[in-house]
C-alpha positions as CSV (number, residue, x, y, z in Angstrom):
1,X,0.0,0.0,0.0
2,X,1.0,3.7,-1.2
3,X,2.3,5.9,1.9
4,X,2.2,9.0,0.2
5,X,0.0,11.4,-1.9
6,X,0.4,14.5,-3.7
7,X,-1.4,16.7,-1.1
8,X,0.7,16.0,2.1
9,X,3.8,15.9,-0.1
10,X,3.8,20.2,0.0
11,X,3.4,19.6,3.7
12,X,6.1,17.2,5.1
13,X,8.4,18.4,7.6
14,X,12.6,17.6,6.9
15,X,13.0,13.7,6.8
16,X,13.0,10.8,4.7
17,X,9.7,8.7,3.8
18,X,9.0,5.7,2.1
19,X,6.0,5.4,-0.3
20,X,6.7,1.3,-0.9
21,X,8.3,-0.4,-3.6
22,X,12.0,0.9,-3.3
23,X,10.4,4.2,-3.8
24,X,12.0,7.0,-1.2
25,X,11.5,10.8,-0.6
26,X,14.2,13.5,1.0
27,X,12.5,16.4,1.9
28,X,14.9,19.4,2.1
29,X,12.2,22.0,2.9
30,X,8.3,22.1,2.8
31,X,7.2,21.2,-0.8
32,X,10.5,20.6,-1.9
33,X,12.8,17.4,-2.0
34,X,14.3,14.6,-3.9
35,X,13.3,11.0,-5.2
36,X,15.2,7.8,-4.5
37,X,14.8,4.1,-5.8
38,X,16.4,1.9,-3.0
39,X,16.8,-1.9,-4.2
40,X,19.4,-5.1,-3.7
41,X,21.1,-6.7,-6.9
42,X,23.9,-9.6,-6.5
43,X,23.6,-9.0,-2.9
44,X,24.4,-5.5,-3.1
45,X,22.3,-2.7,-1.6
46,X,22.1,0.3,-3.9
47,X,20.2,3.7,-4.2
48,X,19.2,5.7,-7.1
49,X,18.6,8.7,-7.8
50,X,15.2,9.8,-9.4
51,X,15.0,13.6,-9.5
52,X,13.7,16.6,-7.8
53,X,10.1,17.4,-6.4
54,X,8.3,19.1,-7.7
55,X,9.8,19.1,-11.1
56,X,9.7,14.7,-10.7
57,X,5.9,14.3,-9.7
58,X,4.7,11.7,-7.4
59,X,3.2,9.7,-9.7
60,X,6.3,9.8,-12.4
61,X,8.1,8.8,-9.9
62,X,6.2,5.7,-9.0
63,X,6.4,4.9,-13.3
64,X,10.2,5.2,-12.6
65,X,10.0,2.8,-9.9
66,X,7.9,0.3,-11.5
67,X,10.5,0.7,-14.5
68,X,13.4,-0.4,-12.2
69,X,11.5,-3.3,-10.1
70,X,11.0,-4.7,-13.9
71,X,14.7,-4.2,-14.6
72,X,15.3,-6.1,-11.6
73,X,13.5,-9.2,-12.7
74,X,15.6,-9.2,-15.9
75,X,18.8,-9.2,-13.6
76,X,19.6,-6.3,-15.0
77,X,21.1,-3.2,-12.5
78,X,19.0,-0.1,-13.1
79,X,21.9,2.1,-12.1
80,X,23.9,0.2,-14.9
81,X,21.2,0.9,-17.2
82,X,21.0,4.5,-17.0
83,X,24.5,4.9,-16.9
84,X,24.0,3.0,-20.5
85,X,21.6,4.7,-22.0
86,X,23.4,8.5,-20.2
87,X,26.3,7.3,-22.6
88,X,24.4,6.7,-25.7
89,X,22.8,9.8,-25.2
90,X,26.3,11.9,-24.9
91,X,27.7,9.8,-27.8
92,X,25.0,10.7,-29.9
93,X,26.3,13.9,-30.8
94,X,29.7,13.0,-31.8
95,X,30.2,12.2,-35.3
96,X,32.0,8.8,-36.4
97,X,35.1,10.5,-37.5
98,X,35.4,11.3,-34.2
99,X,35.1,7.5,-33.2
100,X,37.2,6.3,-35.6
101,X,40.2,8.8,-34.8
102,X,39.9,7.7,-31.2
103,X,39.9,3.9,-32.1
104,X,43.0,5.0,-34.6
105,X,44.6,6.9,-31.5
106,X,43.4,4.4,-28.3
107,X,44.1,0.8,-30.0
108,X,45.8,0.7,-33.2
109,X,48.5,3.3,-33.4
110,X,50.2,1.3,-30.2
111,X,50.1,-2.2,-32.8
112,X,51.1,-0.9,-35.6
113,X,55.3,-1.1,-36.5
114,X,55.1,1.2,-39.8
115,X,53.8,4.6,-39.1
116,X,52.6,3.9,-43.4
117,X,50.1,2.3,-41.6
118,X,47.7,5.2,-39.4
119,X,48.3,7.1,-42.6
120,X,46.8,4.6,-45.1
121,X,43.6,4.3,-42.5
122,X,42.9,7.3,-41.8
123,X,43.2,8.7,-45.9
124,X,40.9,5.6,-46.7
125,X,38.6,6.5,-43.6
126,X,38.6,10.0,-44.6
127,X,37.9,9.7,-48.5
128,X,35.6,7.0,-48.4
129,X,33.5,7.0,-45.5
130,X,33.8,9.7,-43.4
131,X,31.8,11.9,-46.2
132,X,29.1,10.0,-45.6
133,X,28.7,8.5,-42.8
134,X,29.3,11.5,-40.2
135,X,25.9,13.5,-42.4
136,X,24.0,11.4,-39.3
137,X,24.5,10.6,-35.2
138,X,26.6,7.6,-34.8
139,X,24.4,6.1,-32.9
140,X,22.1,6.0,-35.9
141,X,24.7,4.3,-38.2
142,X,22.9,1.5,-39.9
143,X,23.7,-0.9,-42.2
144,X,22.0,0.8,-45.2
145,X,24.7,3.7,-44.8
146,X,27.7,0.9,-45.0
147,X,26.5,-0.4,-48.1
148,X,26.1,3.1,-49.3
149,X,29.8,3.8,-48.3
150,X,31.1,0.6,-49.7
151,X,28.9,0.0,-53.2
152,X,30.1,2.4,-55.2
153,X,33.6,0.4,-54.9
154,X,33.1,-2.5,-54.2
155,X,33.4,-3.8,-58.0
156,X,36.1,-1.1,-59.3
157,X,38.3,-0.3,-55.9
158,X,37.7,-4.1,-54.5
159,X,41.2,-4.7,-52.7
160,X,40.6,-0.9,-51.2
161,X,36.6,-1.6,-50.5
162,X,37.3,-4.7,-48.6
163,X,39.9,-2.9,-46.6
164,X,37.4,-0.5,-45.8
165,X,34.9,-2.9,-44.9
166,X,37.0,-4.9,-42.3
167,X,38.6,-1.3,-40.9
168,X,35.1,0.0,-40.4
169,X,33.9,-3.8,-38.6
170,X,36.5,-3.0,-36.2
171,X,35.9,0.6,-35.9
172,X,32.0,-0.5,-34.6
173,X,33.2,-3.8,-32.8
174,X,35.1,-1.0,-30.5
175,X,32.5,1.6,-30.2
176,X,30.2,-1.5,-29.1
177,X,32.5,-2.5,-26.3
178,X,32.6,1.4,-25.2
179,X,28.9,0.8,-25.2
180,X,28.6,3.6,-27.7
181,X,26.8,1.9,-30.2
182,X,24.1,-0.4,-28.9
183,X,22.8,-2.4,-32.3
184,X,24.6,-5.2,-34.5
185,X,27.8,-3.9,-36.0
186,X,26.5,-2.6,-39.5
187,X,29.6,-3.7,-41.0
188,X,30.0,-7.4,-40.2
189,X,30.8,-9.5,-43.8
190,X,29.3,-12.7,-42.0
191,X,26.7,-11.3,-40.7
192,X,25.3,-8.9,-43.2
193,X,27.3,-7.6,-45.8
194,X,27.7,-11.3,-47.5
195,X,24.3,-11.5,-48.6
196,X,24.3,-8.1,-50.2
197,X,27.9,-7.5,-52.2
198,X,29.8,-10.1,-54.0
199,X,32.6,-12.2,-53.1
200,X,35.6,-9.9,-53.3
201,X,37.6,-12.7,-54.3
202,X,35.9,-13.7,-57.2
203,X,35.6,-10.4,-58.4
204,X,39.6,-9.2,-58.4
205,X,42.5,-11.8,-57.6
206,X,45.0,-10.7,-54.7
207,X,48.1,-9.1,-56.4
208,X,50.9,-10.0,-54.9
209,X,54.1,-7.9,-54.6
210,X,56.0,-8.6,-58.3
211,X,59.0,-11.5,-57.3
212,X,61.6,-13.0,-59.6
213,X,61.4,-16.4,-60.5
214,X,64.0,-18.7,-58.0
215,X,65.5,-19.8,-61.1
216,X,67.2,-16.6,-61.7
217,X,67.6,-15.3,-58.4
218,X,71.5,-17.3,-58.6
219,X,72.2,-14.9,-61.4
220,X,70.5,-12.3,-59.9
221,X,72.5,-12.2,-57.0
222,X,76.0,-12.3,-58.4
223,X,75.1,-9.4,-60.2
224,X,73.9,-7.8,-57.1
225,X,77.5,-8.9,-55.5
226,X,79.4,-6.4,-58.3
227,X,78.1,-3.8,-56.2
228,X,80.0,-2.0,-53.0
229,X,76.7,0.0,-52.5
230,X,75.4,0.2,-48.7
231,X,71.9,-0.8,-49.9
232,X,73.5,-3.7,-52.3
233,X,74.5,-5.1,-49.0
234,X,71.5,-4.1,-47.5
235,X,69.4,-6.2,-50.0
236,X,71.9,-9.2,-50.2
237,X,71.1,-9.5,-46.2
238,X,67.3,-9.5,-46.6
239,X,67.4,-11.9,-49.5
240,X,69.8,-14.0,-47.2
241,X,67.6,-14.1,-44.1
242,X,63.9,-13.9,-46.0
243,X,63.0,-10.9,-43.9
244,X,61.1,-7.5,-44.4
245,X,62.4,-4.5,-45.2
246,X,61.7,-2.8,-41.8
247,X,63.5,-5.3,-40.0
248,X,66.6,-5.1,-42.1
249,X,66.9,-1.5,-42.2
250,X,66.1,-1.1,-38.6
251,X,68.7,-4.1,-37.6
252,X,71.0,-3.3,-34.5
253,X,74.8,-5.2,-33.7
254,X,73.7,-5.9,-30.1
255,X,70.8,-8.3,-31.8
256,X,73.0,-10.6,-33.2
257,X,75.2,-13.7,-31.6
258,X,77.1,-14.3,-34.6
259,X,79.2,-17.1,-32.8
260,X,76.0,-19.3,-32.5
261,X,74.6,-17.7,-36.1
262,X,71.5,-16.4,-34.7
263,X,69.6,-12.9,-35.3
264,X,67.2,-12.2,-33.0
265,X,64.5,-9.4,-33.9
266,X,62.9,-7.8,-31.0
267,X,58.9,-8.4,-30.6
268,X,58.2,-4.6,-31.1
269,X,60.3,-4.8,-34.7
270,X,58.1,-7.5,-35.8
271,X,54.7,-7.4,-38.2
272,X,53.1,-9.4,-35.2
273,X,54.6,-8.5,-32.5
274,X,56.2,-11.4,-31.4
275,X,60.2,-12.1,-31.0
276,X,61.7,-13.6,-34.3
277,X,64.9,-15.7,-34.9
278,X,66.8,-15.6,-37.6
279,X,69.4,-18.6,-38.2
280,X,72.6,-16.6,-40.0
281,X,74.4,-18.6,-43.1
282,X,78.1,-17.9,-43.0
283,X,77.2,-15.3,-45.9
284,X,75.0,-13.3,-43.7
285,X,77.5,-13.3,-41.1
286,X,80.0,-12.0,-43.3
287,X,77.6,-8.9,-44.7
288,X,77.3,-8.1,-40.7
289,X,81.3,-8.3,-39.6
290,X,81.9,-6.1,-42.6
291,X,79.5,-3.6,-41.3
292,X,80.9,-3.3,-38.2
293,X,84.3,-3.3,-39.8
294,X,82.9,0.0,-41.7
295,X,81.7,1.9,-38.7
296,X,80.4,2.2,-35.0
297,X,76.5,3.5,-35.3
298,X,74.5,0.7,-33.6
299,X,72.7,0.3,-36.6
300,X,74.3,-2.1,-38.7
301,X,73.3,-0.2,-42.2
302,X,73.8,3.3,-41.1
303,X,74.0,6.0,-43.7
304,X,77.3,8.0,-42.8
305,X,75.5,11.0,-44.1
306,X,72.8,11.1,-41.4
307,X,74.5,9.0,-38.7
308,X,70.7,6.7,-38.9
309,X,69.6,3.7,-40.8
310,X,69.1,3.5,-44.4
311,X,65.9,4.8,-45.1
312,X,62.9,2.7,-45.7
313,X,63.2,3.4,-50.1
314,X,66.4,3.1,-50.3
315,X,66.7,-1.0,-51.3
316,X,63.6,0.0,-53.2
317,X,65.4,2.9,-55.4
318,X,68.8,1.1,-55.9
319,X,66.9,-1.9,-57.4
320,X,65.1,0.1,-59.7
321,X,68.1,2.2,-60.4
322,X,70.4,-1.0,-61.0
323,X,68.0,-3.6,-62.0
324,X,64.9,-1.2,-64.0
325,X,64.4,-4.4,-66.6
326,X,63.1,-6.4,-63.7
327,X,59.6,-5.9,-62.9
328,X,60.1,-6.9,-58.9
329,X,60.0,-5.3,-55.6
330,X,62.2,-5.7,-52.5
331,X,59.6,-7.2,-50.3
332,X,59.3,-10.1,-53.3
333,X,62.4,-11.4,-52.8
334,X,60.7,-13.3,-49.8
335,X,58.0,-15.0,-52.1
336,X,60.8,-16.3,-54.1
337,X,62.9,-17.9,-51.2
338,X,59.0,-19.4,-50.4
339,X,58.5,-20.6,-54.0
340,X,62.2,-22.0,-53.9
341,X,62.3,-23.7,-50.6
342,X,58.2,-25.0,-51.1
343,X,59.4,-26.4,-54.8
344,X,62.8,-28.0,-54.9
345,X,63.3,-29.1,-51.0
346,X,61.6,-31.3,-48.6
347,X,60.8,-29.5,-46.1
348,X,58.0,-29.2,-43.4
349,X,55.8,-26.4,-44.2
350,X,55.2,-25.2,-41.1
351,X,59.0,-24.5,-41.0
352,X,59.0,-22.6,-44.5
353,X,56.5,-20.2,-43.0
354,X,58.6,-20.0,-39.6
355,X,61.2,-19.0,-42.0
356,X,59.3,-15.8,-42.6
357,X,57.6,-15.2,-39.4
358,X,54.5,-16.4,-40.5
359,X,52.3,-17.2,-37.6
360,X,50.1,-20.7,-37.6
361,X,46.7,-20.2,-39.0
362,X,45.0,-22.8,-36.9
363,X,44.0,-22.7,-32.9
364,X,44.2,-26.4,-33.4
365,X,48.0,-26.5,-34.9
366,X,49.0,-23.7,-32.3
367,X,48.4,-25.9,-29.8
368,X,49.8,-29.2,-30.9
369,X,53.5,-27.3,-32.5
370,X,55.0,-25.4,-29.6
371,X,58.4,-25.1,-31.1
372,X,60.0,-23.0,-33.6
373,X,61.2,-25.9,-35.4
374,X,64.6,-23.6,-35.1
375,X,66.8,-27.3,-36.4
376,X,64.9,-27.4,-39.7
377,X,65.3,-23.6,-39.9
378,X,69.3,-24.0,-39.5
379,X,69.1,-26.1,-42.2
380,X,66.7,-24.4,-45.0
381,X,68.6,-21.1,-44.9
382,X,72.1,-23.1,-45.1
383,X,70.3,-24.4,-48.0
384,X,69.2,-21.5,-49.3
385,X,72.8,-19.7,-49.2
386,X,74.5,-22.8,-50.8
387,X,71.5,-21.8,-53.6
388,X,72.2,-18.2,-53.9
389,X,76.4,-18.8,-54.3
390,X,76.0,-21.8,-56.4
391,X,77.5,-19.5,-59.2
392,X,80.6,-19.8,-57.6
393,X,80.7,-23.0,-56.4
C-alpha cells in the first residue's frame, strides 16, 4: 500500500519517507525534495537517484520505480542501465570520424610497426567513408549507410573496398564495447554484408608484390654482389635471411650472436609482434662483420650522411636504379625464397612459413606445435645460401 500522496507531499516536515516499492523521498524543505529508488542486486544494496520534487511528480516517480523493479527481474542493474543509456545519449552527438580517430589513437597506433600504416587508414577513412557516414549521429549508423559507403567500390576499388569494410567492422566492434553503439555492427561481412555484395575474391584476384622467379635469383645475386653500395649489402642481407624491409633497415649489432649464427628481432620490430629468430648462413654473417668493420652507429646499415639507418626506399630505389628491366620489388624477394624452398626441397611447411615469421593459421596447430622448429630452420637457410652462391661454387 502507497504511503504518500500528492497533497501531504507540500506539507512534510525535513526527513526521509517511504512510499513502498524501493520508492524514497528526502524532503529538504516544505514542498520541496528529492526521489530515491532503494533496491538489492547480487547481494548489493544500492540507491538511485530519481529527481527533484516538484519538477519529478509523485506519480512519475512511482512509473520510474515500477520501471526499475522490472529491470530487476531481468537481472539487469537499473543504475547500470542508465548509466547506459546517459552514454548513448552523450555519444549521440559525436560524429563517427570522431570515433574512428579515437579507435585509430586508443588501440591501433600502439600495434602498428610502420607509421605507413595510421596514414593509409585514416586517408581511406577520410575519403571513403567519413563523407558519408558523419551527415548522421553515430548512434544511428545502420547498415544501409555501410552499403552506401562501400557499393560504389566495391566492384572497381575491391582490394581498397574490402579494406574499408574490415577497418570499419573493427571501428563499430570497438565503439560496441565502449557501449557507444548499442545495435549489431552494421559492417560485419558474415553477418550482413555477404548476402548483399559479391565475393571480393571472385571479383579481383589478390596481387601479390611482383618477385623474380628462383630460377634466376642465382644470377641475380652475383650481379647484385658487383656492387659495394650500402643498400647492395642491404638487400643481399634480406634476401639472405627472408626478412622484411623494416626489420633489415632497422637491424641493430647488439641483436646478433654471430658465434652461434642467430639474429634475434625484437617483438616490437616485428609485423606481429612477437620475437623472431633468424638462423645466420656464413654469408650473412660476413655482410654483418663487414658492417661493423665500416663503422660504430648501432645500426648495422647506417647512412654515414645522417648517422641513422638506411631509409625505408632506399633497397627500393637502388633496385630500380640497377636492375629497372626487372619488374620486382624488394619485399618479393621473400616470395621467391617461399616458391624456392616449397618447390625443390623437402621441407616441413610449417618450418618454410617460420622462415618468414609467418604465424600458424590454426587454434588447433598452435596448440599441438609449440616449437620454432629452429633445427629445420638451420638447415633451410644453409640451403638457401649454398643456392644463392651456387655461381661460384
Amino acid at each position: 500500500m502507497k504511503k504518500l500522496n500528492a497533497r501531504k507531499l507540500l506539507f512534510l516536515p525535513k526527513d526521509k519517507y517511504h512510499d513502498g516499492d524501493g520508492l524514497y523521498i528526502t524532503i529538504s524543505s516544505p514542498g520541496k525534495g528529492k526521489w530515491s529508488f532503494r533496491y538489492t542486486i547480487n547481494k548489493r544494496a544500492r540507491e538511485m537517484g530519481l529527481g527533484k520534487f516538484p519538477d519529478v511528480s509523485l506519480l512519475e516517480a512511482r512509473q520510474h520505480a515500477l520501471s526499475n523493479k522490472q529491470l530487476l527481474k531481468e537481472k539487469i542493474d537499473p543504475i547500470d542501465e542508465k548509466n547506459r543509456i546517459e552514454v548513448l545519449r552523450q555519444q549521440q552527438n559525436k560524429k563517427f570520424s570522431d570515433i574512428a580517430e579515437l579507435y585509430i589513437f586508443k588501440k591501433k597506433e600502439a600495434e602498428w610497426t610502420n607509421p605507413k600504416s595510421a596514414q593509409q587508414w585514416r586517408n581511406s577513412i577520410n575519403t571513403h567513408a567519413s563523407p558519408l557516414l558523419d551527415t548522421k549521429p553515430f548512434i544511428d549508423i545502420n547498415r544501409d549507410d555501410i552499403i552506401s559507403v562501400l557499393q560504389p567500390i566495391w566492384n572497381t576499388k575491391t582490394e581498397t573496398a574490402r579494406r574499408i569494410q574490415q577497418r570499419l567492422f573493427l571501428i563499430f566492434s570497438f565503439a560496441k564495447i565502449r557501449g557507444w553503439y548499442d545495435k549489431d555492427n552494421p559492417a560485419s561481412w558474415k553477418e550482413h554484408l555477404i548476402h548483399i555484395l559479391p565475393d571480393p575474391y571472385k571479383i579481383q584476384k589478390v596481387k601479390h608484390h611482383p618477385s623474380l622467379h628462383y630460377s634466376k635469383i642465382t644470377n641475380f645475386y652475383e650481379d647484385l654482389s658487383q656492387f659495394e653500395h650500402l643498400s647492395a649489402y642491404a638487400l643481399k642481407f634480406l634476401i639472405l635471411t627472408a626478412t622484411r624491409t623494416k626489420e633489415v633497415i632497422e637491424a641493430e649489432f647488439n641483436e646478433f650472436d654471430l658465434k652461434r649464427g642467430m639474429w634475434t628481432i625484437p617483438a616490437e620490430k616485428m609485423k606481429v609482434r612477437k620475437e623472431h629468430k633468424v638462423p645466420l648462413s656464413d654469408e650473412a654473417i660476413t655482410i654483418v662483420e663487414l658492417m661493423r668493420r665500416k663503422h660504430n652507429h648501432h645500426f648495422v646499415f647506417t647512412n654515414p650522411a645522417t648517422g641513422n639507418h638506411i631509409s625505408n626506399g632506399a633497397m627500393l630505389v637502388f633496385l630500380k636504379k640497377e636492375f629497372s628491366h626487372l619488374k620486382i620489388t624488394v619485399h618479393g624477394f621473400r616470395s621467391t625464397f617461399r616458391d624456392w624452398a616449397e618447390e625443390t626441397g623437402n621441407y616441413s611447411h610449417h618450418a618454410i612459413e617460420f622462415c618468414l615469421a609467418h604465424q600458424l593459421p590454426s587454434k588447433v596447430e598452435k596448440a599441438y606445435l609449440r616449437t620454432d622448429l629452429i633445427g629445420q630452420r638451420k638447415k633451410i637457410m644453409k640451403d638457401w645460401e649454398k643456392y644463392l652462391l651456387f655461381y661460384s661454387s
